[in-house]
N, C-alpha and C positions, 0 to 999 in steps of 0.2 A: 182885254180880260186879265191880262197879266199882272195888273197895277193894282195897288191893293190900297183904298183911303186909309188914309194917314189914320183915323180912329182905328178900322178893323186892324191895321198893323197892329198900331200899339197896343191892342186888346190879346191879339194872339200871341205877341212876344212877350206881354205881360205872363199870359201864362205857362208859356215856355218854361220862361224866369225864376218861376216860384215854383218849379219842379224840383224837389231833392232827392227824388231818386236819381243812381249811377244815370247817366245820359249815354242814348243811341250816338256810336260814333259815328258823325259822318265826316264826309269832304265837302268843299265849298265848291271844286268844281260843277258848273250846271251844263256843259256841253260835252260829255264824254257820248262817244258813238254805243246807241247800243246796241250788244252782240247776243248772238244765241251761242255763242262760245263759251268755256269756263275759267280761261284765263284770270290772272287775277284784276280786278280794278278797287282800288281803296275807295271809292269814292259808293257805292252800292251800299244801299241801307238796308236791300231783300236780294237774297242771293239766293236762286237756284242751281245743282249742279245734277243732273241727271236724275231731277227726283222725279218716282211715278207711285201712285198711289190707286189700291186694286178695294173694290168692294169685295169682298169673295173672292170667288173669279174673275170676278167683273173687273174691264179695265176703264179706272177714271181718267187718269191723264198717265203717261208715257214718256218717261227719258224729257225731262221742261227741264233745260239751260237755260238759263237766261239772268240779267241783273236787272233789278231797278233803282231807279236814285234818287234822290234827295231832294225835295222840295221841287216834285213836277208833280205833273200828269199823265199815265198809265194806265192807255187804255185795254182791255180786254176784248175782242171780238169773234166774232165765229159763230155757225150755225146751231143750232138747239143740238141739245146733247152733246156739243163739242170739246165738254171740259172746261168751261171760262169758269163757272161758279165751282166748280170742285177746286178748281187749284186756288181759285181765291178765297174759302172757305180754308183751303190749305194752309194760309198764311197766321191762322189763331188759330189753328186747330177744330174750328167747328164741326171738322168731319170726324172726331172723337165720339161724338154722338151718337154714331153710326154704326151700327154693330159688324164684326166682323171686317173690320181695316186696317188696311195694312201698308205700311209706305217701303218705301226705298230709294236710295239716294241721301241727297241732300238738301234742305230748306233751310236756310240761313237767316237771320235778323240781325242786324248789327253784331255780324261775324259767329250769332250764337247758333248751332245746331237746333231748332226747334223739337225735334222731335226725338234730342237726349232725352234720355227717362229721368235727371236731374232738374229739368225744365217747369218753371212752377208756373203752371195755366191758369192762377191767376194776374200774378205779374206779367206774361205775353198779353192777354187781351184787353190787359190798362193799358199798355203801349200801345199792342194794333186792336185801335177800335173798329167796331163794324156797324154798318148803316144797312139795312135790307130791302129788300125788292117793295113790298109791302109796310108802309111806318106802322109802325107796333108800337103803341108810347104804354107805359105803366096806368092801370087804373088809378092815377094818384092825381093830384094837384099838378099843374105845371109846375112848381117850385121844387116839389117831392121827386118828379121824374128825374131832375137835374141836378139835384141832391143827391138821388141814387147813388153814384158811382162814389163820389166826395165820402159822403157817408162810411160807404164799405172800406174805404181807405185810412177811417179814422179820424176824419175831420169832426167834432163835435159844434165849434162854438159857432152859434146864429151868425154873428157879424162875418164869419168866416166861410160857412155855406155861403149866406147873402151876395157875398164878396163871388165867390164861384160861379155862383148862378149867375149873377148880373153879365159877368164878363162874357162865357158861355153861350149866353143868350145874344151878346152882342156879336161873337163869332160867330154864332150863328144868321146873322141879320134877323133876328125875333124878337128883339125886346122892345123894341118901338111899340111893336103891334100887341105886346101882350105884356107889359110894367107895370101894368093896373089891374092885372087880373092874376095875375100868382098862384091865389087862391083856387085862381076854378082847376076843372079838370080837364087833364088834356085832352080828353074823348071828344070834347065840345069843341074843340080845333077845325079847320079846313084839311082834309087830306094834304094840301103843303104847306100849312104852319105845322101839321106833325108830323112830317119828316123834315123840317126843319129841327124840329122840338127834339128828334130823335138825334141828329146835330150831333146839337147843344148838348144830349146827354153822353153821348161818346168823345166828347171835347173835355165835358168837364172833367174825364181822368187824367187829361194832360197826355194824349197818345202822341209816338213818334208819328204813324201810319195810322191811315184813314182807309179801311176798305169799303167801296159802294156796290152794292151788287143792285144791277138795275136798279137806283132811286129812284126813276120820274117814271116807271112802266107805267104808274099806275096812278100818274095826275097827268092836269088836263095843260094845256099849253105855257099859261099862264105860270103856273106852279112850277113848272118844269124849267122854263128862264129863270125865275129865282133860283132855283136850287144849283142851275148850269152858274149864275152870276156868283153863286158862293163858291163853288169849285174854286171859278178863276182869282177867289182872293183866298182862300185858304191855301192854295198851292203855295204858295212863296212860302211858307211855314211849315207844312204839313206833307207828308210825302203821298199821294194817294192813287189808289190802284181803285178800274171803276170796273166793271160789267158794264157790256152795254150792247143791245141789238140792235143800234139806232145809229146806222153810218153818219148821218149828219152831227148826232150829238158828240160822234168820239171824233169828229175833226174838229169843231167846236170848242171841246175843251180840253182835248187832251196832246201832250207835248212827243208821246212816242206812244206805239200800240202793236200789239202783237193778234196776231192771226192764230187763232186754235181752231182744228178738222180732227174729229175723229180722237181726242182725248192727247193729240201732238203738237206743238208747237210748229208750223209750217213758216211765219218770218216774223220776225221782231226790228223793228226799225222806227224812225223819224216818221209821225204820223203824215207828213205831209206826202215821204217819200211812196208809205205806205197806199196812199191816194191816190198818186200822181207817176207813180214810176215802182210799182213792187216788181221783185225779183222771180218771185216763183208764179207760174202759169195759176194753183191754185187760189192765190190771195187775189189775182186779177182777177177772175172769174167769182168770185167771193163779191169783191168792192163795187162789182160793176154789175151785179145784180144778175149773174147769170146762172146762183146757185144760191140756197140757202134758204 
């Protein structure tokens, strides 16, 4: 799942490439351990250091150390209401929304404080795009959907969208199935050509970070392996952080994963380790079906 065809490479470095905005620093290292510590590691493209963030009263998540890094997979687990979607919602901010919230600590993006009030939210969520539980594609054209983002950045000329979309699409593994049809509307899609299509539209900003909050809850097997089969080839490009209730899918695709109970961070590790040998009594009873 690791290897990424030669085309999909060159399609997603291609658009790497033609990014001119400043660039997310990262490091090349791809094996650094990861910690629920805060020490420093240069290599972390999402850095948490004690952030928690409160609806009201309400406590969403609690004191989250932790890094993530660069060109993997990152998976999020834990029982309903555990906090997985709030902190991942954390990472663009979506929980702005939200009336009455309030953070503390620190969430970091390529070294930047996120949650400086100097922070321009729409430059964060070109970089960290989001994919959601439910695809949501635009009432528009498939061409328009993928345009969207392009567009709001400034891009005018035809051959230049065309150019975005094509590639996009191809990141996406959708163009095959849909080159001849531009024109139609995305509505008219399979449930996973449009969360595919939804993809292709958070690619086309050219994002550091990819966050998925539950993609495949809501397709049927089939659909589900596509979208797992693009994981494994956007990873080597794309940093991305998933949700997921689905123990089999986060050893599947993901390279490390962390355990959230109760709005806390309880182990963050090597997803294999996490399966196969977790350290704290509640992630074992978690993985092994004895809660949740």
């Amino acid at each position: 799942m690791n290897e990424e065809p030669e085309d999909m490479q060159t399609t997603a470095e291609h658009i790497r490439k033609s990014d001119t905005r400043t660039p997310l620093a990262v490091g090349r290292s791809r094996e650094p351990a990861p910690r629920a510590q805060a020490e420093a590691c240069p290599c972390a493209v999402i850095r948490s250091d004690a952030f928690s963030l409160h609806y009201g009263s309400k406590v969403g998540v609690k004191n989250i150390t932790m890094d993530i890094f660069p060109c993997s997979v990152t998976a999020i687990i834990g029982p309903s209401g555990c906090g997985k979607s709030t902190f991942l919602r954390s990472i663009n901010r979506m929980n702005d929304l939200i009336p009455h919230v309030r953070t503390e600590g620190r969430l970091e993006v390529d070294g930047h404080h996120i949650y400086d009030k100097r922070t321009n939210l729409v430059n964060l969520r070109q970089q960290v795009g989001m994919v959601f539980q439910k695809p949501n594609p635009f009432p528009k054209s498939i061409f328009d959907n993928v345009a969207y983002g392009p567009r709001l950045q400034g891009v005018k000329r035809k051959d230049e969208l065309q150019h975005v979309v094509e590639q996009s699409l191809h990141a996406a593994a959708l163009w095959e199935e849909v080159k001849d049809d531009l024109n139609k509307s995305a509505l008219a899609l399979s449930g996973g050509q449009q969360q595919r299509l939804c993809i292709a539209r958070a690619l086309a900003t050219r994002p550091r970070v990819l966050l998925m909050d539950e993609p495949c809850s809501a397709l049927d097997p089939i659909a589900t392996a596509k979208i797992e089969d693009l994981i494994g080839q956007l990873q080597s490009t794309y940093t991305i952080v998933i949700v997921t209730h689905n123990m089999q899918q986060a050893a599947r695709v993901s390279e490390r994963a962390a355990f959230f109970c109760l709005g806390e961070l309880i182990e963050y590790d090597y997803t294999s380790r996490i399966f196969s040998n977790p350290k704290k009594r509640q992630t074992e009873d978690y993985v092994t079906g004895r809660f949740g």
